[in-house]
N, C-alpha and C positions, 0 to 999 in steps of 0.2 A: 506751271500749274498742271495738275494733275488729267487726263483727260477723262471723260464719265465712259461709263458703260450704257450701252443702249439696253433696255429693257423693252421689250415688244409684249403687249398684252390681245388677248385673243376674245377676255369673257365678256361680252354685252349685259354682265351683271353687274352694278353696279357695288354692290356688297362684296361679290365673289372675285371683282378684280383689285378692287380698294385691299381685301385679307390678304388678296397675292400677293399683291406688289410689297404691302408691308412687312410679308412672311420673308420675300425676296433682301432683304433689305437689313431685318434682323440678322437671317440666318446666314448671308452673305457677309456682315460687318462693313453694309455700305450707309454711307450720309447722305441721304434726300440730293445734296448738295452735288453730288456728284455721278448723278444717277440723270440720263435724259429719259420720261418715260412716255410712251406712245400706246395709245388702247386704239386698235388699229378697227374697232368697232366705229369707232367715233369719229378718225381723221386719218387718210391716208400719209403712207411713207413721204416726209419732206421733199421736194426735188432735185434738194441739193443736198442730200444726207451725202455723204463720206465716209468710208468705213477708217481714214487716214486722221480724223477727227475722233474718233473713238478708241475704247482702251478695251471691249470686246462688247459682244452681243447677246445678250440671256432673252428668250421665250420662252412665255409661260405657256401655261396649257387653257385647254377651250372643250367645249362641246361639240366640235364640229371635226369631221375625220376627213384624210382626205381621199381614203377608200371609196367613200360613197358619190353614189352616180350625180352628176353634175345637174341633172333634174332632181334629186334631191338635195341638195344644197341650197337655203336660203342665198339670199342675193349677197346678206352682210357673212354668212361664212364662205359662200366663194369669194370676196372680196379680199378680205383677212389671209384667205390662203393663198393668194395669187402674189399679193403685199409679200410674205414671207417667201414664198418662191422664188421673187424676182429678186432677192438678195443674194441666195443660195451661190449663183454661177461665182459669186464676187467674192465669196466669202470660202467655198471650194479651191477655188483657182488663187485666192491670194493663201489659204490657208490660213485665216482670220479666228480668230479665237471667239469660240463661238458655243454656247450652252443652249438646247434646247429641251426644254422639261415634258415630257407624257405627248402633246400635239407634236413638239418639236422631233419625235423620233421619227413620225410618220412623215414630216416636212423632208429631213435628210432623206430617209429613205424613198421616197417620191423622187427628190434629183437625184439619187444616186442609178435610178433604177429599181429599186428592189421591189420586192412581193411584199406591198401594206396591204392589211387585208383582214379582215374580223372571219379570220380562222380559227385554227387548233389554240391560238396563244391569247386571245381575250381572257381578261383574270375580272371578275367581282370587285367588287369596291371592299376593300378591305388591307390586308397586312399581306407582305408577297418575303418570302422566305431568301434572301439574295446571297449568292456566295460570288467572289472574287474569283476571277479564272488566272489563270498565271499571267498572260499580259497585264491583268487588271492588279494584281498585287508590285508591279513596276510602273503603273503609274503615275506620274505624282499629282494629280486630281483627287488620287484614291491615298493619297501618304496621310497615314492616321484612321482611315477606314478600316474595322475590322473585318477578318476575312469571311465572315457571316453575319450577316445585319438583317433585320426587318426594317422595312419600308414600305408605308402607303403605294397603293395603288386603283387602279379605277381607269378600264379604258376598253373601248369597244374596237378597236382595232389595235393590230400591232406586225413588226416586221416578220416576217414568214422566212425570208432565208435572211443571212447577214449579208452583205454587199461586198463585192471584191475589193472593195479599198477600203475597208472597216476592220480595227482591230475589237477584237471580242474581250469587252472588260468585265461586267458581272453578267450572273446568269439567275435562274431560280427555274425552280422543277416544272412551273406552270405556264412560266413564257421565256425560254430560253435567251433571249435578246435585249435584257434589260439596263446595259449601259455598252456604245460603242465609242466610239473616236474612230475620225476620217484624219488622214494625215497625221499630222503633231497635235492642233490644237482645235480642232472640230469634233465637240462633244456632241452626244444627247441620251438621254435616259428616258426609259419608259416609265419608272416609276417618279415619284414629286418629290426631288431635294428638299423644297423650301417647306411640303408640310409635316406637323405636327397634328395633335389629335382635337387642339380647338378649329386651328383651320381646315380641318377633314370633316370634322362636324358641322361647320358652315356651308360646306358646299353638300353635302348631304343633303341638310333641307334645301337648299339650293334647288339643286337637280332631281329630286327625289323620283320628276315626273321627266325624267331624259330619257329613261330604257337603262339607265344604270345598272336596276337594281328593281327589284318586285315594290315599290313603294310602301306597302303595309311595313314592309323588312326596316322600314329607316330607325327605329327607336332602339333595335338590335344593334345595328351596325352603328350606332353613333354611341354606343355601349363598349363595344368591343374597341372601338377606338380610344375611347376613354381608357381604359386596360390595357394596351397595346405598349409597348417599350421602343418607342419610332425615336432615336436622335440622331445614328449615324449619318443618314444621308446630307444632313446639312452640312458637314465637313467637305463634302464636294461644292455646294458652294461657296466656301469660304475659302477654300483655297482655288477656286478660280478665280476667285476677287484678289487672292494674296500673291498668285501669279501674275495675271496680265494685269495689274494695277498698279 
């Protein structure tokens, strides 16, 4: 039998984790059935999880950064972030195959060291211009990605320099660090593989009141998403699912 992938969820929405996990799932070409999913709001990491039990690790993305000062942090997103943290060393060290989506960049980069930080690189909630850098054109994450794609984005921090053990897969003019890999098979992207322009619209009204975005702006921006040409990035999750599965 097949082993499942873990899915780690971050959103304490229940709307906005239910669209994740679903979007995860389509755009991945995974079965419910093979999928273990964990909303790290609601229940801590098992204590007997095993990474030797699983066929690799995908997190989603959250509201919660892990730039910001530890007196700002809610209880439930220091919680979340500590949950995902304490994987990191196991998942580094074994070299475990490992997707983290939009939170998930700032999680690697937090272990690896690097400068996460709501810098020069914060992009608007909207469509991010991505190109392919020459490592990222050999890898095969990216096999069938075109060398110029738009993809969703939306995020209040992000990585400031790239890490010495990160190869530099895509980039885009607005936040240079938009897709890396640590070793062989330790991903993360700042921008959202699994969404599309319904599930960007949901988290819109979602969030409208997080610092996103000027709130009056949401009937725009749930506009422009509607118009937007977003499909390649799900090709990265699908063939992570077509890899380590």
């Amino acid at each position: 039998m097949k082993k499942p992938f873990l899915v780690l969820q971050l959103r304490p929405e229940d709307e906005a984790a239910d669209n994740e996990f679903d979007a995860i799932l389509r755009k991945g070409g995974l079965e419910a059935a093979r999928v273990r999913r964990i909303r790290l709001d609601q229940a801590p990491l098992p204590a007997d999880l095993c990474l030797d039990d699983l066929a690799g690790v995908i997190v989603g993305g959250g509201p919660g950064c892990v730039s910001d000062a530890p007196h700002d942090k809610s209880e439930t997103e220091a919680r979340i972030e500590a949950a995902v943290l304490s994987l990191m060393p196991a998942i580094t060290g074994r070299d475990f195959p490992f997707l983290g989506c939009c939170y998930g960049i700032g999680i690697l980069g937090k272990h690896l060291g690097a400068d996460v930080g709501k810098g020069i690189y914060s992009e608007p909630v909207g469509t991010s211009a991505c190109e392919l850098t020459p490592s990222g054109r050999d890898d095969p994450l990216l096999d069938g990605v075109p060398a110029r794609f738009d993809a969703f984005v939306g995020h209040k921090e992000a990585l400031q320099n790239l890490p010495d053990t990160c190869a530099h897969l895509v980039a885009s003019p607005a936040c240079p660090f938009q897709m890396v890999r640590h070793g062989q098979h330790v991903y993360a992207t700042q921008f959202h593989p699994e969404a599309d322009a319904a599930g960007f619209e949901t988290r819109i009204r979602i969030y409208r009141h997080r610092g996103y975005f000027p709130p009056e702006t949401a009937d725009d921006l749930i506009e422009m998403c509607r118009a937007a040409d977003v499909c390649a990035p799900e090709r990265i999750l699908r063939n992570f699912v077509a890899r380590y599965g």
